[in-house]
DRENDO-986165 format. One record per residue (C-alpha): residue number from 0; x, y, z. Coordinates in Angstrom, 3 decimals. Last residue first. Example, Ala and Ser with C-alpha at 12.3 -4.5 7.8 and 13.67 -1.06 7.14 Angstrom:
// DRENDO-986165
<i = 1 xx = 13.670 yy = -1.060 zz = 7.140>
<i = 0 xx = 12.300 yy = -4.500 zz = 7.800>
END
This chain:
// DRENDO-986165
<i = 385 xx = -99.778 yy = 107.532 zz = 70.839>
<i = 384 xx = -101.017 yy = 105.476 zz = 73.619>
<i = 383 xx = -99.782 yy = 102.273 zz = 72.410>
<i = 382 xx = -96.229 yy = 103.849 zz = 71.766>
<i = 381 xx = -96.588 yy = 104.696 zz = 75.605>
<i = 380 xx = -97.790 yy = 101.294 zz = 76.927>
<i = 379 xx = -94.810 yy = 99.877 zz = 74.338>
<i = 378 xx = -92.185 yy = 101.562 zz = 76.106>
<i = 377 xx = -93.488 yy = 101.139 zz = 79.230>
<i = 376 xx = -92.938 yy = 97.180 zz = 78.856>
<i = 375 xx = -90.488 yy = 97.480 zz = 77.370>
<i = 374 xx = -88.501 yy = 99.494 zz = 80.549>
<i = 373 xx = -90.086 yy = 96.403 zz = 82.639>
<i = 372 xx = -88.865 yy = 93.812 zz = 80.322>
<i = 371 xx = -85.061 yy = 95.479 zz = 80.829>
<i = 370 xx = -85.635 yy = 94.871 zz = 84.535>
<i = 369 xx = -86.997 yy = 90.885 zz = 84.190>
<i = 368 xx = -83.993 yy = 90.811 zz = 82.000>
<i = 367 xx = -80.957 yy = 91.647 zz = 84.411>
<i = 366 xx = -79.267 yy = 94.607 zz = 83.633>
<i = 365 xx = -79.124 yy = 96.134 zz = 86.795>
<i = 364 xx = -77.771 yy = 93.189 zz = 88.814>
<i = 363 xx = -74.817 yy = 93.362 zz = 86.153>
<i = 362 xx = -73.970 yy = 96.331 zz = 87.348>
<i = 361 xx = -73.326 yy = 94.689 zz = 91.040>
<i = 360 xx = -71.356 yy = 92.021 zz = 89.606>
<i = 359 xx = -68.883 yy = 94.242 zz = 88.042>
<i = 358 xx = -68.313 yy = 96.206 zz = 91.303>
<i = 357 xx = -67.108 yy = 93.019 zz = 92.916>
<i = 356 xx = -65.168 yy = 91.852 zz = 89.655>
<i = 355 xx = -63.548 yy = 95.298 zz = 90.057>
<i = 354 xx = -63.009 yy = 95.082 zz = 93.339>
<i = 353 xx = -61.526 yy = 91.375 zz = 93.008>
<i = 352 xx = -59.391 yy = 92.821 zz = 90.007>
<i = 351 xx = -57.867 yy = 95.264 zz = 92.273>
<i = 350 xx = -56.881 yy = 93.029 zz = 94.948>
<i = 349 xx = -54.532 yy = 90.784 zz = 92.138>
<i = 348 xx = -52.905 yy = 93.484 zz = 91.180>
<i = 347 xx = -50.533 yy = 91.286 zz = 88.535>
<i = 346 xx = -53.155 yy = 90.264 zz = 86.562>
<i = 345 xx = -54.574 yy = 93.824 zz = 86.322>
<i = 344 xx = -51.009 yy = 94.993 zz = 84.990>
<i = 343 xx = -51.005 yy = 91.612 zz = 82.346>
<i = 342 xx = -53.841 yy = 92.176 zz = 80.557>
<i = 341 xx = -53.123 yy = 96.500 zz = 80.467>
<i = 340 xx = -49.845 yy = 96.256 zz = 79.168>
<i = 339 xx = -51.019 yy = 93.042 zz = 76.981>
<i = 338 xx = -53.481 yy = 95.096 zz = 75.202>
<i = 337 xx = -51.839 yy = 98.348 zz = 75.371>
<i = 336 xx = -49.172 yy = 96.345 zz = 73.199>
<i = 335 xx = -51.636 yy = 94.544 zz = 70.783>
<i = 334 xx = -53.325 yy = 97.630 zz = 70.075>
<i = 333 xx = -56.426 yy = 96.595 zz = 67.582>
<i = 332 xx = -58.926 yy = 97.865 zz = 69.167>
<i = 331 xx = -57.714 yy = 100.753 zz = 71.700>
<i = 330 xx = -58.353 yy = 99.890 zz = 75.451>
<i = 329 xx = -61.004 yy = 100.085 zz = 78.287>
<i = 328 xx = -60.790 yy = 98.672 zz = 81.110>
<i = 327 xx = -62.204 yy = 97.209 zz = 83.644>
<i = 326 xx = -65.469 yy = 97.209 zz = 86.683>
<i = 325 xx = -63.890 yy = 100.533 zz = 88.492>
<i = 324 xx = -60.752 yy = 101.157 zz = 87.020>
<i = 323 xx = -62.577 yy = 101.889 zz = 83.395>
<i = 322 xx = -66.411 yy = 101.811 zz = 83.419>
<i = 321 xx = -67.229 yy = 99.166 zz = 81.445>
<i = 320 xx = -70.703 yy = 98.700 zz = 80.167>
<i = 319 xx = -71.461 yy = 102.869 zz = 78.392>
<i = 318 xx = -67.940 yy = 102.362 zz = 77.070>
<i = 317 xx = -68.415 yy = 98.843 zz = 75.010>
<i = 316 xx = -71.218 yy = 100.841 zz = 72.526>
<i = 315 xx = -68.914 yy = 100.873 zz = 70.180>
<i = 314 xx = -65.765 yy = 100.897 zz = 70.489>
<i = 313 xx = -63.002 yy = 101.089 zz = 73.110>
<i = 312 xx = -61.844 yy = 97.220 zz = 73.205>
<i = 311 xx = -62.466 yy = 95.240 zz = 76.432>
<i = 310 xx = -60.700 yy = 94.107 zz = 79.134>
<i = 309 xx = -63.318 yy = 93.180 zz = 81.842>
<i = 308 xx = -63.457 yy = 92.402 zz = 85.882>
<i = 307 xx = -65.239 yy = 88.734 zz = 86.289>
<i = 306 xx = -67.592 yy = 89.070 zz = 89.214>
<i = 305 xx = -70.959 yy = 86.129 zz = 87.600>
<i = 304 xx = -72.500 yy = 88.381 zz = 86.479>
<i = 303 xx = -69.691 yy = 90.871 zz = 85.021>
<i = 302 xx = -68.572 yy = 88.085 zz = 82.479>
<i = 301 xx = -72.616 yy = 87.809 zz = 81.512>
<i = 300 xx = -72.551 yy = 91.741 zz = 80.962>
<i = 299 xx = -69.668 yy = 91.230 zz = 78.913>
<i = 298 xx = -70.860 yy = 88.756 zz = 76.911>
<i = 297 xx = -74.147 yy = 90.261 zz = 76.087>
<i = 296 xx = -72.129 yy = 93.647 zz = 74.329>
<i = 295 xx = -73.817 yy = 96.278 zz = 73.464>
<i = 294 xx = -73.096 yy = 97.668 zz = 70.123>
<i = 293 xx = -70.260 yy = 95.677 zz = 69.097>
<i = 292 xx = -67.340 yy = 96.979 zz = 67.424>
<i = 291 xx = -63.492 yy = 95.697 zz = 66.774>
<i = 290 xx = -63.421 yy = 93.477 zz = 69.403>
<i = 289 xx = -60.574 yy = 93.047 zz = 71.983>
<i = 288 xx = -63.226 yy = 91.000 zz = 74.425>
<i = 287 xx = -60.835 yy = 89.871 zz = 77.481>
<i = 286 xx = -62.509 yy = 88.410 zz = 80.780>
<i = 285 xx = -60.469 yy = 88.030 zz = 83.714>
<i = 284 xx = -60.239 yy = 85.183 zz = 86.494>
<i = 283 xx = -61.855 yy = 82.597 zz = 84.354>
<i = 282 xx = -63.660 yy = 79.361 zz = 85.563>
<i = 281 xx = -67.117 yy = 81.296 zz = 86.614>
<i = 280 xx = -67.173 yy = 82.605 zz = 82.980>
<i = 279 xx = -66.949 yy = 78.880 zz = 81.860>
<i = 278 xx = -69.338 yy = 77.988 zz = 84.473>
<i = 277 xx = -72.102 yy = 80.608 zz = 83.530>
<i = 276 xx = -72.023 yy = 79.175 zz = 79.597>
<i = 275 xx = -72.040 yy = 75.614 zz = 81.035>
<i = 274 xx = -75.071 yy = 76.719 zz = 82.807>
<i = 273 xx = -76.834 yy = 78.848 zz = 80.420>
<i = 272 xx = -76.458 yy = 76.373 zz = 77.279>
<i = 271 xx = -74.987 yy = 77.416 zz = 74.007>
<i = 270 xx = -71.290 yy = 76.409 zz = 73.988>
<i = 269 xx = -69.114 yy = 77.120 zz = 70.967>
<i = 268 xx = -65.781 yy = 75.952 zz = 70.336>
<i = 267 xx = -64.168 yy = 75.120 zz = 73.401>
<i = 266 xx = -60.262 yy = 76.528 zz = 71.699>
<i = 265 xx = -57.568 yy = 76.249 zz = 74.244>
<i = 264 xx = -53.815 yy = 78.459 zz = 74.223>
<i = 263 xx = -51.144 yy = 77.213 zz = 76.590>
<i = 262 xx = -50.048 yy = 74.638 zz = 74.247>
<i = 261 xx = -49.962 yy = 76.813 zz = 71.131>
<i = 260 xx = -47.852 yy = 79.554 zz = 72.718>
<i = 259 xx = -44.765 yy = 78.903 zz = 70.616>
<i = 258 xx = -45.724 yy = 82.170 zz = 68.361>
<i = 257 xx = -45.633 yy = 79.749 zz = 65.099>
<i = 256 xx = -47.619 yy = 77.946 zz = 66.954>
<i = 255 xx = -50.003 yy = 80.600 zz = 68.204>
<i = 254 xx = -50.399 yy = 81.975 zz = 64.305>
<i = 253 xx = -50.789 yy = 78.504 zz = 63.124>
<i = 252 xx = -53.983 yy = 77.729 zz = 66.003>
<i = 251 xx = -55.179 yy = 81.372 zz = 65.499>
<i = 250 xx = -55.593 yy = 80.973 zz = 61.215>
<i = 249 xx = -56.824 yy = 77.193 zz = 62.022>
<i = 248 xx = -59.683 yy = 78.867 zz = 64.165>
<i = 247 xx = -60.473 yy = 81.102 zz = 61.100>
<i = 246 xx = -62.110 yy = 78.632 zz = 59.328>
<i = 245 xx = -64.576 yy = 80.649 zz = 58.004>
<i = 244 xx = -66.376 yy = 81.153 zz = 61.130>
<i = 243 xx = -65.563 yy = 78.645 zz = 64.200>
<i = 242 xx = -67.972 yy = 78.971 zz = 67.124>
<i = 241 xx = -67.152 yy = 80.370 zz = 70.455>
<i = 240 xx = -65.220 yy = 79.737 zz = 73.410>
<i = 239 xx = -61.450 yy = 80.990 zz = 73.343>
<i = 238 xx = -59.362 yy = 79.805 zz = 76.462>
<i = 237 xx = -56.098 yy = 81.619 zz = 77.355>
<i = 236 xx = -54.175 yy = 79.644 zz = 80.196>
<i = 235 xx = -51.444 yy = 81.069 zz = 82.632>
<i = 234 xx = -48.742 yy = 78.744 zz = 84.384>
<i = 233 xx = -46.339 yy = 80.951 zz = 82.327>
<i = 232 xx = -47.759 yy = 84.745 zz = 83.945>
<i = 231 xx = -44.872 yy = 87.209 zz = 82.540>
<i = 230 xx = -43.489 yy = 85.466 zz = 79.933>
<i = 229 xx = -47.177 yy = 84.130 zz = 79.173>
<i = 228 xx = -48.495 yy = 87.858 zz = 78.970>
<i = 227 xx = -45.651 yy = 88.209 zz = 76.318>
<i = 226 xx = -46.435 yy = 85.939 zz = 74.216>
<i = 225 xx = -50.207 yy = 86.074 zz = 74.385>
<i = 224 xx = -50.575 yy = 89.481 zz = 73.443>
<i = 223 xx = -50.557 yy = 87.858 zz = 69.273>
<i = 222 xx = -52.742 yy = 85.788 zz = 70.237>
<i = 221 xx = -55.184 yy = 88.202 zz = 72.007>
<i = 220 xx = -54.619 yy = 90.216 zz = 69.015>
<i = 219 xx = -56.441 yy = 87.341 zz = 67.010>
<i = 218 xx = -59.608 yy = 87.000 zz = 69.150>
<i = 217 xx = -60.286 yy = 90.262 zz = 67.358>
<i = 216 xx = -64.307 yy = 90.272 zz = 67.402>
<i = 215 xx = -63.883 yy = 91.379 zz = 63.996>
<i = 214 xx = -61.552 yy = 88.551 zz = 62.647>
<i = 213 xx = -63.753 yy = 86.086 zz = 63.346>
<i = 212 xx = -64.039 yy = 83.248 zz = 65.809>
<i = 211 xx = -67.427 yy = 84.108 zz = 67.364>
<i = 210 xx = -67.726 yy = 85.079 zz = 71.244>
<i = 209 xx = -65.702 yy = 84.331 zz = 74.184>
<i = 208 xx = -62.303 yy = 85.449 zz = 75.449>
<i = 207 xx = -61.303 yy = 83.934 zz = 79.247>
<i = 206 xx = -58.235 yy = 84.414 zz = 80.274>
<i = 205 xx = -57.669 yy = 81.803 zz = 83.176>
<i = 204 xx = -54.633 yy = 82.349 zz = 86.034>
<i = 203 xx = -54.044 yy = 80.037 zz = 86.890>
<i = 202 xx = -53.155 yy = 76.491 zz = 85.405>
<i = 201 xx = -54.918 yy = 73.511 zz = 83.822>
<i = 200 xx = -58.310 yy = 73.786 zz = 81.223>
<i = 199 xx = -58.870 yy = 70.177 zz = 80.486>
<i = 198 xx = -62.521 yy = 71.155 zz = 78.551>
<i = 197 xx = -64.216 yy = 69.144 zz = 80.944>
<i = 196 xx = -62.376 yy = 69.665 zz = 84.049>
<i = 195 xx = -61.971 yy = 73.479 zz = 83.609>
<i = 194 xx = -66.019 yy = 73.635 zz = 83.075>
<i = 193 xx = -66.468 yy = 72.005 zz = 86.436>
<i = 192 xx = -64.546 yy = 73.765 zz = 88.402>
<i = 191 xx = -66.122 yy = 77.245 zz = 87.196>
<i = 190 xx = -68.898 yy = 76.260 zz = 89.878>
<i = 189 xx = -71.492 yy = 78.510 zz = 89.226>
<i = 188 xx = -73.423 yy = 80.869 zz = 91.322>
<i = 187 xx = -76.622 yy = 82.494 zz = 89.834>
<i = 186 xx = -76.095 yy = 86.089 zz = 88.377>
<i = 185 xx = -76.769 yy = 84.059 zz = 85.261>
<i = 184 xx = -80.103 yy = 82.775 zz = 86.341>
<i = 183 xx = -81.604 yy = 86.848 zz = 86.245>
<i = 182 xx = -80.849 yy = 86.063 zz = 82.026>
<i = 181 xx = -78.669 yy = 88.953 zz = 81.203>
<i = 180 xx = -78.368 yy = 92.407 zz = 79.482>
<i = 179 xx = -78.923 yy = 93.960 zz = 76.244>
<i = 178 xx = -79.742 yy = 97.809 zz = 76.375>
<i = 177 xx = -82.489 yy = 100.024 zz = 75.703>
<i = 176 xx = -81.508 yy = 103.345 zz = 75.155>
<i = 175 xx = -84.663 yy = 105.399 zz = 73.538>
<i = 174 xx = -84.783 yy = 107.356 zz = 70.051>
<i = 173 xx = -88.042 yy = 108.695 zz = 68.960>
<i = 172 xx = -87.025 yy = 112.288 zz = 70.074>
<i = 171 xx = -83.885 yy = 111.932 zz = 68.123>
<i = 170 xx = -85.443 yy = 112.075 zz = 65.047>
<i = 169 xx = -83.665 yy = 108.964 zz = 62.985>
<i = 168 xx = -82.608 yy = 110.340 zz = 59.712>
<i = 167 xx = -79.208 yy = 108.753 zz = 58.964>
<i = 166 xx = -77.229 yy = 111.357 zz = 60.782>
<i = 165 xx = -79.716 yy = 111.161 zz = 63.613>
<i = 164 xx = -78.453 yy = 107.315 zz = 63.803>
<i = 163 xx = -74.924 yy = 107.916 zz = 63.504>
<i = 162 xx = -75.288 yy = 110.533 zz = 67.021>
<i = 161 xx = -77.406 yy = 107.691 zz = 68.961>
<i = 160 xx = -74.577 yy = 105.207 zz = 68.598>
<i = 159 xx = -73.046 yy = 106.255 zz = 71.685>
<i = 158 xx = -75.890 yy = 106.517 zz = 73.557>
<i = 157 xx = -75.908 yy = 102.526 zz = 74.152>
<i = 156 xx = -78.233 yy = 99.426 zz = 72.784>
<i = 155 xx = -80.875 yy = 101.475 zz = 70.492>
<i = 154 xx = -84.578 yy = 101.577 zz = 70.214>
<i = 153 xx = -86.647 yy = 104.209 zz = 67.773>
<i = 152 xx = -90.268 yy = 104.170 zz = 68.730>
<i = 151 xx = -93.049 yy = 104.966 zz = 66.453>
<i = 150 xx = -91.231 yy = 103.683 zz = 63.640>
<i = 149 xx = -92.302 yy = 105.360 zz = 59.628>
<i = 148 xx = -89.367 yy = 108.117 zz = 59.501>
<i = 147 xx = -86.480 yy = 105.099 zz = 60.347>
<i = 146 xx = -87.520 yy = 103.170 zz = 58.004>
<i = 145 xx = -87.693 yy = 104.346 zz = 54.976>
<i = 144 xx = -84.453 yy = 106.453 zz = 54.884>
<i = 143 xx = -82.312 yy = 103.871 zz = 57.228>
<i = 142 xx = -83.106 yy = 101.595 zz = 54.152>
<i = 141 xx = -81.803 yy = 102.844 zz = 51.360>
<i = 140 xx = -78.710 yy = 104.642 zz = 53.615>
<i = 139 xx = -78.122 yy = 101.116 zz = 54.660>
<i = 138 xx = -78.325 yy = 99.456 zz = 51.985>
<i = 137 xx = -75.373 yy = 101.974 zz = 49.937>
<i = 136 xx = -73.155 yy = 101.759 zz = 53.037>
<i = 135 xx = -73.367 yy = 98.088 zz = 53.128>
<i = 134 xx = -72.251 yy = 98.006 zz = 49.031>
<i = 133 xx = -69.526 yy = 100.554 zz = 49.761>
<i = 132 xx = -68.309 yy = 98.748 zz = 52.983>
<i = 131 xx = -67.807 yy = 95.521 zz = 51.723>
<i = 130 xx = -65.475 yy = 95.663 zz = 48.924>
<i = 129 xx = -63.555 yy = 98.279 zz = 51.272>
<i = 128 xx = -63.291 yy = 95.433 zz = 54.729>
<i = 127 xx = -65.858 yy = 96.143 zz = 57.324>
<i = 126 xx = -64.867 yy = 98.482 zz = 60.084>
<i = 125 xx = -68.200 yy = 98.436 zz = 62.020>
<i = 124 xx = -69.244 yy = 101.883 zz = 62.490>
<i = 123 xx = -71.148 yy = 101.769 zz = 58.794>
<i = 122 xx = -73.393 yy = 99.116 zz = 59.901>
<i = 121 xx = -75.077 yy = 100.926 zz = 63.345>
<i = 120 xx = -75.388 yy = 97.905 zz = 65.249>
<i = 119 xx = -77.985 yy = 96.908 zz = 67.593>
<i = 118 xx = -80.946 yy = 99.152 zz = 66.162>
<i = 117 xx = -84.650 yy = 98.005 zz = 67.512>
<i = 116 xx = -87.352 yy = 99.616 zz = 66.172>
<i = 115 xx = -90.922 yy = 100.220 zz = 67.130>
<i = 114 xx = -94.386 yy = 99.987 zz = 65.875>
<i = 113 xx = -97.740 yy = 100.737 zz = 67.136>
<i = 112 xx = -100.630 yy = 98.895 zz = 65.319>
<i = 111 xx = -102.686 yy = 100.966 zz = 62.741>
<i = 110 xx = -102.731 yy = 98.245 zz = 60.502>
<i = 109 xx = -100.923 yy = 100.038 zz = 57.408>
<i = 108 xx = -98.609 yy = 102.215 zz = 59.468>
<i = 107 xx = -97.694 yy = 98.756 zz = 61.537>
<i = 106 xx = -97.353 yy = 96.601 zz = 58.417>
<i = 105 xx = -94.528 yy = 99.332 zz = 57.033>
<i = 104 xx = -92.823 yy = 99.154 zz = 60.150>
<i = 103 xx = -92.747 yy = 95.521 zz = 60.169>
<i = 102 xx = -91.883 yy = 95.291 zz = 56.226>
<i = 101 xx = -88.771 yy = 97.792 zz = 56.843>
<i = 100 xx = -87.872 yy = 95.711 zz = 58.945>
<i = 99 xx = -87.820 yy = 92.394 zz = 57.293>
<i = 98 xx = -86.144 yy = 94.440 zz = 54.398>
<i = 97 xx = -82.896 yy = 95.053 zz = 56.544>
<i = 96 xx = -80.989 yy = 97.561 zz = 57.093>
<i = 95 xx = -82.911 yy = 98.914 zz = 60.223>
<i = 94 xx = -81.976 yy = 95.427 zz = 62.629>
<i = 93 xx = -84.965 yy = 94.167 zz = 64.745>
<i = 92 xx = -88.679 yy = 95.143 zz = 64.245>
<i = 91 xx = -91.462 yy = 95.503 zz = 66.707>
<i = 90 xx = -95.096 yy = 95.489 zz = 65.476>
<i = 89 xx = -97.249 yy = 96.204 zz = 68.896>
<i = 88 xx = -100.936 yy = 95.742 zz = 68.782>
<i = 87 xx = -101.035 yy = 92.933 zz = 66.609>
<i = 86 xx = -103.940 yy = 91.305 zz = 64.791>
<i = 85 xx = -101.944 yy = 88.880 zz = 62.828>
<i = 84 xx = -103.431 yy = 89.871 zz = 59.276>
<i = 83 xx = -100.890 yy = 92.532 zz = 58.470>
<i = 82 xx = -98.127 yy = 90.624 zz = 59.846>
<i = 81 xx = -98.385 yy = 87.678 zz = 58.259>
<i = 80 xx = -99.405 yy = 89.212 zz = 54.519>
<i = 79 xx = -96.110 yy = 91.388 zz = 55.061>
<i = 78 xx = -94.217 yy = 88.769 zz = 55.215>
<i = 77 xx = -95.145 yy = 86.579 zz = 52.171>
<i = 76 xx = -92.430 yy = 84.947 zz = 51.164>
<i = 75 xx = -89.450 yy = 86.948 zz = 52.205>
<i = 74 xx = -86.669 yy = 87.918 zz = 49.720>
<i = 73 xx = -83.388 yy = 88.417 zz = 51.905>
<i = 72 xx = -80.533 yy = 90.529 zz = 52.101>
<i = 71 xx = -78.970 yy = 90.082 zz = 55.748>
<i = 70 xx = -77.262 yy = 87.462 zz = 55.950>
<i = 69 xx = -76.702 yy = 86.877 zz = 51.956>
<i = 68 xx = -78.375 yy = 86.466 zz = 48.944>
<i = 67 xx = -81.493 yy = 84.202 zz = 50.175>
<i = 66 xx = -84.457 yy = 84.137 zz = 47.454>
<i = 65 xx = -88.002 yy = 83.278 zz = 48.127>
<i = 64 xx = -87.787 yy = 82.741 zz = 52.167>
<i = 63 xx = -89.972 yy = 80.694 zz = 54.004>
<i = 62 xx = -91.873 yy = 82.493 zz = 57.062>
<i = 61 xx = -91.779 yy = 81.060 zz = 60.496>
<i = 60 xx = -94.378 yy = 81.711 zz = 63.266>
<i = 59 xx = -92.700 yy = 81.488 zz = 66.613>
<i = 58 xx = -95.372 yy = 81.672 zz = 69.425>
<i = 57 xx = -93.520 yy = 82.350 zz = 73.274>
<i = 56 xx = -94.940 yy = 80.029 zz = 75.592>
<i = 55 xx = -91.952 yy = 78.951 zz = 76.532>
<i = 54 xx = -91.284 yy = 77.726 zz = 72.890>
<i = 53 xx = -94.245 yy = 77.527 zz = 71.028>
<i = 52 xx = -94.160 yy = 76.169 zz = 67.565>
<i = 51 xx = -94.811 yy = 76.980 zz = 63.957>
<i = 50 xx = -93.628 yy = 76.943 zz = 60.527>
<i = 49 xx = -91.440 yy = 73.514 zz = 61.761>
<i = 48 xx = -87.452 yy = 74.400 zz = 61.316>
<i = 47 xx = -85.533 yy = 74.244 zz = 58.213>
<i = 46 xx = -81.613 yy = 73.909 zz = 57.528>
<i = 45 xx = -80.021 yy = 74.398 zz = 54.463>
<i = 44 xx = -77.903 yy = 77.355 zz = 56.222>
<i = 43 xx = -81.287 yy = 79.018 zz = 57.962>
<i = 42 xx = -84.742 yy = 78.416 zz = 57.546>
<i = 41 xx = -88.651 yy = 79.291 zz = 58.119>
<i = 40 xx = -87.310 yy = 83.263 zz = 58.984>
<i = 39 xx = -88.439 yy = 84.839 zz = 61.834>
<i = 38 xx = -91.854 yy = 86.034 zz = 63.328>
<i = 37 xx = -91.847 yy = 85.547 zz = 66.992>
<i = 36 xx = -95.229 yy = 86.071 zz = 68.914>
<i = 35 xx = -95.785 yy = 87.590 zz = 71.964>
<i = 34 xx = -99.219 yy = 87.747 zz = 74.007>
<i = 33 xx = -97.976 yy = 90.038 zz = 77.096>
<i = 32 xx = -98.940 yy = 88.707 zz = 80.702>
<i = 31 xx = -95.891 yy = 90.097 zz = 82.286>
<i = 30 xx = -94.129 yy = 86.556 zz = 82.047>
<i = 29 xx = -94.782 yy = 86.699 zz = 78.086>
<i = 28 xx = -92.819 yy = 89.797 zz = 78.518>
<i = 27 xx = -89.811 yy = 87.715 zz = 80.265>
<i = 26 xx = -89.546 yy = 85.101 zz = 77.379>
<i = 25 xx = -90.011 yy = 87.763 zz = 74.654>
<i = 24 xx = -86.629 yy = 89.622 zz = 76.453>
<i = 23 xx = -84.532 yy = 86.501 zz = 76.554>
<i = 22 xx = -85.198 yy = 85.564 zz = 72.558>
<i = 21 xx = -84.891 yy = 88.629 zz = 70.844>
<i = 20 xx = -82.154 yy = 89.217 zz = 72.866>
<i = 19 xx = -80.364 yy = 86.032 zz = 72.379>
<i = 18 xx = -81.416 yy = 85.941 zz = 68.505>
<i = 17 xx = -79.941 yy = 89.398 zz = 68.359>
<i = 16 xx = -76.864 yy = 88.766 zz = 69.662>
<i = 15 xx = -75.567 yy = 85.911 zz = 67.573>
<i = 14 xx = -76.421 yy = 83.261 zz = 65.732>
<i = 13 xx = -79.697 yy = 81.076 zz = 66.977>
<i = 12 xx = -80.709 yy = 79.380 zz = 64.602>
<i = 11 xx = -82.863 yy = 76.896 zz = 66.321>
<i = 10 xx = -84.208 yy = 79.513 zz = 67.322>
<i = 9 xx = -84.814 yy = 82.970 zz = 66.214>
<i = 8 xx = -83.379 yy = 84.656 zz = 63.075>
<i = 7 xx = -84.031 yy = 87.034 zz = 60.977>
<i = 6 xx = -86.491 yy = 89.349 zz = 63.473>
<i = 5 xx = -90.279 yy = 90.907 zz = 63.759>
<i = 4 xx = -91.201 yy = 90.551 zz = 67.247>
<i = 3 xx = -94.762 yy = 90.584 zz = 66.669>
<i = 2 xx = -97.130 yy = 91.673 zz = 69.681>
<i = 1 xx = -100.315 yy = 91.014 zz = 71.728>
<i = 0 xx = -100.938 yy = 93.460 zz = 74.302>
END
């Protein structure tokens, strides 16, 4: 089959979640024999990449934008032109808010191609400041309506957010879990020694929280826990990896000072390559995501890899990964004291966490991408069919 994977971003600019995915599964279809082609925006931030390259013998075909309001509100130049005359049998689009995908559906009904979309985050579960929750609430009920009755296939990272999608218009028939997963190098072994001598990480035992430094994925109540996990743990170390947004590192590095934890807390900023990615999970003995939503999340299954039990926030899409007391836990966003309760508890059972980093591992096996490809690849034999 030759298909479009219709999304933002790809790399470079690669940003989150989304570009991973987008990214990991294309890589494993083109493996299967698939022709795949990437069709993503031409820039990002100032920046501009070439309007086409292969990358692992994936095709990225870039498309420059007319006007650029925000993330996710963009004016493409020409989009529907590139997809329409690109021959595809498969016209799979990523994100429902979002005119890109309403484009890609809209290409597929016109071209008689088979289309499918691919939901990570239902927008009006995340818990978005008021001045931006009317405004998101508003695009996403415009475009929910158009595209959601036009996709063959309906794709979404955990059951739980099947229910806010049939609210919005999705028929549940259409709708199919597919979740994120790993690379099949990260269940690899990695020597965690490696990344504590290049970032100077000292002490035991290692909190690990990574992902961007925002106020949503709540690296902030881990500072605020870190008080009293380091009363009961002193030697301990907290390492954040991720990316600064807004300047909110300086917001954790006062807030820990002002805490007297600063010296026990480090901040990586953001690492992008597999290994180093795999040794940093490797160096940690837990992993800690106290986010306020994710849909799936690719950090935790890469924690998990490589035997790292999870603390993670009850949201989302978080309780179809972590099956509490057997791979983690599960606790309320934004509960500093459960938070630390249940940090420091696992810390101190030191057999339990290596059954639950035991168990983790062997979920992780499941998720791998050469198995998620396979589930695609049905997928997109039956939309083909239809």
């Amino acid at each position: 089959m030759k298909i479009a994977q219709v999304t933002l971003y790809y790399k470079p600019f690669m940003l989150g979640g989304v570009e991973w995915y987008v990214y990991n599964i294309s890589r494993e279809l083109v493996k299967k024999g698939h022709e795949v082609e990437v069709v993503t925006a031409s820039s990002c931030g100032g920046e501009k990449a070439p309007s086409e390259e292969v990358i692992e013998g994936v095709r990225v075909r870039r498309v420059g934008l007319k006007l650029d309001w925000s993330y996710r509100m963009k004016v493409w130049d020409g989009l529907s032109d590139v997809l329409e005359s690109g021959g595809y049998d498969i016209i799979h689009g990523y994100d429902y808010a979002a005119p890109h995908s309403l484009a890609a559906v809209r290409a597929a009904r016109r071209t008689h191609a088979g289309s499918a979309l691919t939901v990570f985050d239902v927008h009006g579960m995340i818990p978005r400041r008021f001045f931006k929750r009317i405004p998101m609430k508003v695009v996403e009920g415009y475009y929910a309506r158009r595209t959601f009755p036009d996709a063959d296939s309906i794709m979404t990272r955990a059951k739980e957010l099947v229910p806010a999608l049939v609210r919005m218009g999705a028929d549940e028939r259409k709708i199919t879990v597919t979740p994120s997963g790993v690379r099949d190098e990260s269940l690899g072994r990695y020597d965690g020694a490696v990344f504590r001598a290049r970032y100077g990480v000292d002490g035991s035992p290692v909190i690990l929280c990574l992902g961007r430094l925002n106020s949503l994925k709540g690296p902030q109540f881990l500072v605020e826990a870190a008080p009293a996990i380091l009363r009961q743990f002193p030697e301990a170390r907290i390492v954040f990896v991720g990316p600064d947004q807004v300047g909110y590192r300086s917001t954790l590095e006062s807030r820990a000072g002002e805490l007297g934890v600063r010296d026990r807390l480090s901040f990586t900023g953001p690492i992008y390559g597999l290994t180093e990615k795999m040794q940093a999970y490797a160096a940690c003995d837990l992993f800690v995501l106290p986010t306020s939503y994710e849909g799936t999340s690719q950090a935790i299954f890469e924690a998990m890899a490589q035997g790292k039990p999870v603390v993670a926030s009850n949201v989302g899409g978080i309780p179809s990964q972590v099956e509490p007391g057997v791979d983690g836990m599960l606790v309320q966003y934004g509960n500093v004291g459960e938070l630390e309760r249940t940090v420091s508890g696992l810390l101190s059972d030191r057999a339990l966490m290596a059954r639950m980093g035991a168990s983790a591992r062997v979920k992780a096996k499941d998720y791998s991408y050469s198995k998620l490809a396979e589930q695609m690849d049905r997928l997109y034999a039956e939309i083909g069919r239809n």
